[in-house]
Structure formats: structure tokens, C-alpha cells
C-alpha positions in Angstrom: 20.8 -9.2 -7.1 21.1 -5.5 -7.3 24.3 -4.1 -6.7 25.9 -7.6 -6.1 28.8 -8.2 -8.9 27.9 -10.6 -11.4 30.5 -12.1 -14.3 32.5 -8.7 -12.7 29.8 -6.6 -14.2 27.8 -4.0 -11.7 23.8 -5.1 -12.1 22.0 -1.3 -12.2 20.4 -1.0 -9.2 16.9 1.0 -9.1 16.2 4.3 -8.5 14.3 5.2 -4.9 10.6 5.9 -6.7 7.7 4.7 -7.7 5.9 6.1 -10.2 2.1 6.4 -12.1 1.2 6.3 -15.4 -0.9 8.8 -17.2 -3.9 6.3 -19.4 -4.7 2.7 -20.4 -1.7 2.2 -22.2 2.1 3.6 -22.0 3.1 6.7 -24.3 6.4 6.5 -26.2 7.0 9.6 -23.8 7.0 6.6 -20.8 8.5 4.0 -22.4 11.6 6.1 -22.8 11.1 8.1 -19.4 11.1 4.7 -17.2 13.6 3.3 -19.1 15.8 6.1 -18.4 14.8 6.5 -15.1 14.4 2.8 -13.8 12.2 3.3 -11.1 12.0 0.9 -7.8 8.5 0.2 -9.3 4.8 1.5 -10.3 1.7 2.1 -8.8 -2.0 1.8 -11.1 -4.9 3.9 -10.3 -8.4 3.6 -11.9 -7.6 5.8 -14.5 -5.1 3.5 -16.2 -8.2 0.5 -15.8 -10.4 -0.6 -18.4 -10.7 -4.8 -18.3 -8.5 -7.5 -17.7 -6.9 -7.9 -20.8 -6.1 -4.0 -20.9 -4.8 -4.0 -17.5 -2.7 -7.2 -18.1 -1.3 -5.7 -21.3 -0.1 -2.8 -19.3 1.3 -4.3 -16.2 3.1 -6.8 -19.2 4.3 -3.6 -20.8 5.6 -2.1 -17.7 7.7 -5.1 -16.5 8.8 -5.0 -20.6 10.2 -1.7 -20.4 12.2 -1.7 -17.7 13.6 -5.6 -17.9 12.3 -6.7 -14.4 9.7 -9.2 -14.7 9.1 -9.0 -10.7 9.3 -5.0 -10.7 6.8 -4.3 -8.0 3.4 -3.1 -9.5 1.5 -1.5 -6.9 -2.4 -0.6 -6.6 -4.8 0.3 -3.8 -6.7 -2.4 -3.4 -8.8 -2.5 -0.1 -12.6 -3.4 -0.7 -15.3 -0.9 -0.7 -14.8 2.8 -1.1 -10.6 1.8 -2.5 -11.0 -0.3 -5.3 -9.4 -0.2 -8.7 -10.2 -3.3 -10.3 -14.1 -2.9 -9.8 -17.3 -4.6 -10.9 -18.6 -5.8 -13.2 -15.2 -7.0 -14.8 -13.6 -7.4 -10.9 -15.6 -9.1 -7.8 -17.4 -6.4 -5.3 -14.7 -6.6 -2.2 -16.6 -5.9 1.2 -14.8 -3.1 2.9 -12.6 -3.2 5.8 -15.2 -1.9 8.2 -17.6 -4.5 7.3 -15.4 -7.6 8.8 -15.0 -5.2 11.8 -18.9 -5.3 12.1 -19.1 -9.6 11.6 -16.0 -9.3 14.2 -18.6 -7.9 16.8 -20.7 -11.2 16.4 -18.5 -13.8 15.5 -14.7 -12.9 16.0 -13.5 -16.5 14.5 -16.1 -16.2 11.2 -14.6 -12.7 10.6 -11.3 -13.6 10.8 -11.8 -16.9 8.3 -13.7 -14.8 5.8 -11.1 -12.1 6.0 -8.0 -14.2 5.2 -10.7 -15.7 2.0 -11.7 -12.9 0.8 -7.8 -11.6 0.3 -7.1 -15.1 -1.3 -9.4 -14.2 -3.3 -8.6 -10.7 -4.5 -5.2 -11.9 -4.6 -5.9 -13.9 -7.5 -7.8 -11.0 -9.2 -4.5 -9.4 -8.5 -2.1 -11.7 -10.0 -3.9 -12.4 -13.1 -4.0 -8.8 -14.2 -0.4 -8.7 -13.6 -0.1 -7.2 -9.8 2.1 -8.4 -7.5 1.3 -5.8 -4.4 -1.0 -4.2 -2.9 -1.1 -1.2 -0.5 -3.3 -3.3 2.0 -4.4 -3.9 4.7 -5.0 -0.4 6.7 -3.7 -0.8 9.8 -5.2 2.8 11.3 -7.9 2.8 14.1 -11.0 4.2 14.0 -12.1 7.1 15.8 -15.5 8.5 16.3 -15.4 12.5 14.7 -12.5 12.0 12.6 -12.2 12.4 9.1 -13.8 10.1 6.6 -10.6 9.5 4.6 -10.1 6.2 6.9 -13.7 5.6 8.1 -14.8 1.8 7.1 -11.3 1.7 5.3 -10.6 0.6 9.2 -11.1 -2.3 10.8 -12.5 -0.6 13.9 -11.3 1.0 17.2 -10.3 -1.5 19.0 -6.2 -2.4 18.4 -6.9 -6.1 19.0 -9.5 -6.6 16.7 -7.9 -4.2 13.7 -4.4 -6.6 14.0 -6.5 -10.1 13.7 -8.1 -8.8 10.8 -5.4 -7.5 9.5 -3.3 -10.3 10.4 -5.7 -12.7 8.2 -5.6 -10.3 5.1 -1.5 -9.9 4.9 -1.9 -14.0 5.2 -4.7 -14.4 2.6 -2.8 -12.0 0.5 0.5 -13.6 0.7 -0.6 -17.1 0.4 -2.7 -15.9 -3.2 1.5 -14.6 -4.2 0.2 -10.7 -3.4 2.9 -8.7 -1.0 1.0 -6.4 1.6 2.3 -3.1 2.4 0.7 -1.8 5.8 -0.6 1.4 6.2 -0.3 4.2 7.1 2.8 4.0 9.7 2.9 5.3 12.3 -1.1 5.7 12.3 -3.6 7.8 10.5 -6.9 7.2 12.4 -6.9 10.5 14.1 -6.9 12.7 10.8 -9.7 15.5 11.0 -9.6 16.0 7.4 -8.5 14.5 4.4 -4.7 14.4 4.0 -5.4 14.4 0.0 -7.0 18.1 0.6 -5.3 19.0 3.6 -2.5 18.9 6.4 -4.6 16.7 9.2 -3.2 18.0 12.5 -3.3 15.3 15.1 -2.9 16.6 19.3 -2.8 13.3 21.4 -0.3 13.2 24.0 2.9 10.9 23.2 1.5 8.0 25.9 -1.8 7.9 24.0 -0.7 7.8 20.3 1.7 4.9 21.4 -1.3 3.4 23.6 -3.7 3.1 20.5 -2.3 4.5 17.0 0.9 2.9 17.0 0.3 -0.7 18.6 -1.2 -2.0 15.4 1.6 -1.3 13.6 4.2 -2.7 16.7 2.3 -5.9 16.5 2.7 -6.4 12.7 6.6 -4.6 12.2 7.5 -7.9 10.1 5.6 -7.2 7.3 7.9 -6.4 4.4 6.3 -2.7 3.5 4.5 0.1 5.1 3.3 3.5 3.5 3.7 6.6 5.4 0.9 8.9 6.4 0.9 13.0 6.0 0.1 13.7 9.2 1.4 16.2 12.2 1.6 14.9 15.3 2.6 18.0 17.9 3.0 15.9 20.8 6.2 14.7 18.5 7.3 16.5 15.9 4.9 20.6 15.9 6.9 21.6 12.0 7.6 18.7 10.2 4.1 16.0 8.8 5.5 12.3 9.1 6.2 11.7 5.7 9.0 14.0 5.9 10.4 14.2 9.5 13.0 12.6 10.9 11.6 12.5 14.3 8.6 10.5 13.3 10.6 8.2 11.4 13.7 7.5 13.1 12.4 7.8 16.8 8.5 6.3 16.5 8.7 3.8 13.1 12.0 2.5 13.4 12.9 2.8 16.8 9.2 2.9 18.9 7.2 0.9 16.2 10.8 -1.3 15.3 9.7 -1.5 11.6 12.7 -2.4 10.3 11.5 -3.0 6.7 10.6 -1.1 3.4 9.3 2.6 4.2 7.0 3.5 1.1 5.8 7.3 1.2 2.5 8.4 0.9 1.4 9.9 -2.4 4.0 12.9 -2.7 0.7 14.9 -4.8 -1.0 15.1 -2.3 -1.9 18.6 -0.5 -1.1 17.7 2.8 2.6 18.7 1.9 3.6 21.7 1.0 6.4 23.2 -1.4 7.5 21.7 -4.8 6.4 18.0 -5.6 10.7 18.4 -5.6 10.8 19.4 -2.5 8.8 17.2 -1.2 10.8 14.2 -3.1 14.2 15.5 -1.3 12.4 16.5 1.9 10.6 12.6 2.5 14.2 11.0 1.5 16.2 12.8 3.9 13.7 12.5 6.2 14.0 8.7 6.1 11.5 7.2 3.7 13.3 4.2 1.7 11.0 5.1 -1.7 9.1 8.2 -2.8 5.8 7.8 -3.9 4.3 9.8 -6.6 0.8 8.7 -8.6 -0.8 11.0 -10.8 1.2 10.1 -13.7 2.2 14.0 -14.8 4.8 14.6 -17.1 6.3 17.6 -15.2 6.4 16.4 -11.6 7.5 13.1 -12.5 10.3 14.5 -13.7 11.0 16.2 -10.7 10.5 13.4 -9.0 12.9 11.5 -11.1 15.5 14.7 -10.6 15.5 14.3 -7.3 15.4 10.6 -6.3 18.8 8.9 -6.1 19.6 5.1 -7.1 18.6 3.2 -4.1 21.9 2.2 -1.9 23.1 1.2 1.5 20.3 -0.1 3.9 17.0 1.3 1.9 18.5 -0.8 -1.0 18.6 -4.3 1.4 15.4 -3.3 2.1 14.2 -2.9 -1.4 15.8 -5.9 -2.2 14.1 -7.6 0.5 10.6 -7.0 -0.6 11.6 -7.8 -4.2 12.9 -10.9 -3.6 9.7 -11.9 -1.5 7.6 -11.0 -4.7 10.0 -13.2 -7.0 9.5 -16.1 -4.4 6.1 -16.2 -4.6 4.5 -19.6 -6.6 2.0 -18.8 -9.5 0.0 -21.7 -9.0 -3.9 -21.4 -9.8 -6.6 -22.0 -7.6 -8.5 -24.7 -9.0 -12.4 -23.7 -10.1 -14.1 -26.1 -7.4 -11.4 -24.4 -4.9 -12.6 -21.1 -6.1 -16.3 -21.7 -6.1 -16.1 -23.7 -2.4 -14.3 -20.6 -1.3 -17.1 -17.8 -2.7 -19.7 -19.7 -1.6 -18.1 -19.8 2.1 -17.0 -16.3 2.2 -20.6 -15.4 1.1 -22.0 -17.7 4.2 -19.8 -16.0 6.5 -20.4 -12.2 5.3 -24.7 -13.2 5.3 -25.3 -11.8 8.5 -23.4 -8.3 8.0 -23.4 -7.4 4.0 -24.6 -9.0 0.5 -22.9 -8.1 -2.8 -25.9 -6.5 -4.1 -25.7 -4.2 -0.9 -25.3 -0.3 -2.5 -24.1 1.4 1.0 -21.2 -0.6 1.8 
């Protein structure tokens, strides 16, 4: 256990990041940067994915290099438009929006072929050597907004988007996958993409709490949540949530009551302004447990690393928390006549709203 004493020696504890990686394989620039640095853990993007015996080999070498064997690997993992491990070495994964759509017809079909289809991927997960996910999306769907959620949602509607979402955390968990809901308090009302730009969100208090936030109210006990870069005047007119203290003290912990593991955003990305240093500094003081940063580059990962302290005091319970779910999970392997009665039922359920040879969702 981190921090705890053990034969009166002090076990390192980790420090509050997690990092990317530049390739398909670690540098010996890497392998000595993350051993130095000992990050809370690492996040994959498509970038560093070839095939499964590449992307085991890495997630292998990552776990090597810092000691841990259940260091958190993370990777964004949703279905459709957010997929890293894709065809034709991965299975095409539906996106969110399409189980919304079989919700509309058959509420009890959507919700059995959501929770398969994350058993599913959660096996694709494990045996390249992931054991999280940043899934499922927990933000609503507005008509207008910004594409950067579109069918990554569930829907509009607060009931449906928490049954669906409810099955994949329990599909995912059940396959030995942690979920990590996103993004806290809600990013549904974005009018442009938070990757390009600061999305500026005006609903009143009453309604943000009505709509954006009730999702994530009614699924607090998940052990992880990702931030979102967005500025919501009614609540906080200077600061995006990622890095104010207002929207995380007062809405997630207090309003929302997540009490658990506070992942940020991507700190790259140009909804934030200043120095990816700044930023670091800005979303830890702010509240965020871990600071998230993906690209993999040599310079701001350093000053990332500069400016991220060891994890301690509550964020480090936290931490510990979400580790010590991954290092309970069993590794046991769906057997192949489990695995082809399950494809063949999510494929019955799925018929009436989307094929795998579909192109458009």
C-alpha cells in the first residue's frame, strides 16, 4: 500500500499524473523519464497502436518500468467515432448514440446489449494489457451543440443516458476493466470543441443541475471521473472547470457528491490557456486529484512532471482506491462458446438499429 510503512521502510508513493507516450514502443528517453518520475499511470492513443502483440508488448513494458504490474493504463475506448484499438485487428464497437436509438424501441434490449457489448471490449481490453478505460460518457445530448459529444452520448434524456451507462460501467467491470465517467460535471452543452476551443456554456444554475449534472449525481460511486474544459457563467464567469475551485469543490464534490478519483481532462488541449505548467499547477490547486496530459512530448511532459507533486492526503486514498479496485479484478477468460453466444446475441439485439458493416455509424 502506498505510503503505508512496510518492514519500517516508506513504499514511494506516485506522483499525481498520468502521462502519454510518444510511438509503438518506449524510447530509452521514457524508460528513464517514468522511472524518474513514477507517474500515477498512462494513458495510449492510436498513435502508440499497431496490433495486439505490439500493444501488449508496450502496456508489458510500461508496467516493467515503473515496477507496478496494476499501474493504471488508460485509453479512450467508447465505440464509434473514439476508438483506439480499431478493426480489422479490434471488433467494430457501435457508438454510444446507437444504443440510445435501440433504447427508443426496446429500452430492456438496449440495456442487455449495452452491458455485452462492454464485456466484450473489456476483454479486448485486458488482453492487450489495459486495465481502464475513460468510458462511458455520461454528458447529455443537446440539439445545436458541438459535435465533440454528439453520438459519443447516449441521448437527451437523463434517465435513459444513466441505464445505459449503468450497464456499460457493469459490463466493463465484470470483463476486469475500471470505468472512469465522463466528463464531470457535464459537457453536453459545448458549442465547440474543447480540443480547439474554450466551449462557453450559459444555462442558469437550476437548469445545469436539472439536466447536465443528474447523470453524474446518479452514478457518484463510480471510482473515476474526468473533468471537462468548460465555462459555466452561471457558476464560475473566469475560471473553465478543470481548473476552478468553484466547479469542483461546490458542484462535483459537494452538488454532484463524487467523492472518488478526479482525473483531468487532457491538459494539451486549447481549451486552457497559459503554459501546459500552468495549467498542471492551475487544475491541482483547483482540486483535480491527477493531471492528465496525452500527447506524449518531451518538453511539456516535463513540465508536467515539474509541476505535479507525489500524490498525498485524500487524493492519495483516492488513488489508492481505484488502484486497488484494478488489482482486485479476476483475469479469468471467457470461454469461446461464451464468446460466440454473446456476439451472436449482441448482433440480434443491435439488427434493428446498426450492422458492423454499417460505414456512417
Amino acid at each position: 500500500m502506498w505510503g503505508a510503512s512496510l518492514s519500517g521502510l516508506e513504499v514511494k508513493k506516485p506522483r499525481a499524473c498520468v502521462l502519454g507516450i510518444d510511438g509503438t514502443e518506449l524510447s530509452n528517453w521514457e524508460k528513464g523519464f517514468f522511472r524518474d518520475a513514477d507517474p500515477y499511470g498512462f494513458i495510449l492513443f492510436a498513435r502508440n497502436v499497431e496490433d495486439q502483440t505490439q500493444v501488449r508488448a508496450l502496456t508489458k513494458s510500461l508496467r516493467d518500468v515503473v515496477g507496478n504490474t496494476n499501474i493504471p493504463i488508460f485509453v479512450d475506448q467508447e465505440g464509434g467515432r473514439v476508438m483506439r484499438l480499431k478493426p480489422p485487428h479490434w471488433r467494430k464497437i457501435p457508438a454510444a448514440g446507437v444504443f440510445g436509438e435501440l433504447f427508443e424501441l426496446k429500452p430492456e434490449d438496449a440495456r442487455e446489449a449495452a452491458y455485452i457489448n462492454a464485456r466484450l471490449m473489456a476483454m479486448d481490453l485486458r488482453d492487450a494489457g489495459f486495465n481502464t478505460t475513460c468510458a462511458p460518457v455520461l454528458d447529455l445530448r443537446f440539439p445545436g451543440m458541438s459535435d465533440v459529444v454528439g453520438d459519443r452520448s447516449y441521448g437527451g434524456d437523463v434517465g435513459k443516458v444513466v441505464m445505459l451507462a449503468s450497464a456499460v460501467a457493469a459490463g466493463l467491470l465484470d470483463g476486469g476493466v475500471a470505468p472512469v465517467i465522463k466528463h464531470i460535471p457535464g459537457h453536453g452543452r459545448a458549442s465547440v470543441d474543447s480540443h480547439k476551443d474554450l466551449p462557453v456554456v450559459s444555462a442558469s444554475h437550476a437548469e445545469l443541475t436539472r439536466l447536465d449534472f443528474a447523470p453524474f449525481m446518479q452514478m457518484k460511486d463510480v471510482l473515476a471521473a474526468m473533468s471537462a474544459h468548460l465555462l459555466f457563467t452561471a457558476i464560475d464567469d473566469q475560471r473553465p472547470g478543470t481548473v476552478s475551485p468553484t466547479i469542483i469543490n461546490d458542484v462535483i464534490r459537494d452538488e454532484i457528491g463524487f467523492e472518488n478519483l478526479l482525473i483531468s481532462d487532457d491538459l494539451s488541449m486549447e481549451a486552457l490557456g497559459g503554459s501546459i505548467a500552468s495549467r498542471t499547477h492551475e487544475c491541482l490547486k483547483a482540486g483535480c486529484d491527477i493531471a492528465l496530459h496525452c500527447n506524449g512530448k518531451r518538453t511539456e511532459m516535463e513540465e508536467v512532471v515539474s509541476m505535479t507533486p507525489l500524490l498525498s492526503g485524500a487524493a492519495l486514498s483516492r488513488a489508492q482506491t481505484f488502484t486497488n479496485q484494478i488489482a482486485s479484478f479476476k483475469t479469468d477468460t471467457p470461454s469461446t462458446s461464451q464468446l460466440t453466444d454473446w456476439r451472436m446475441r449482441l448482433a440480434d439485439l443491435l439488427a434493428p438499429v446498426w450492422k458492423a458493416e454499417d460505414t456512417a455509424k
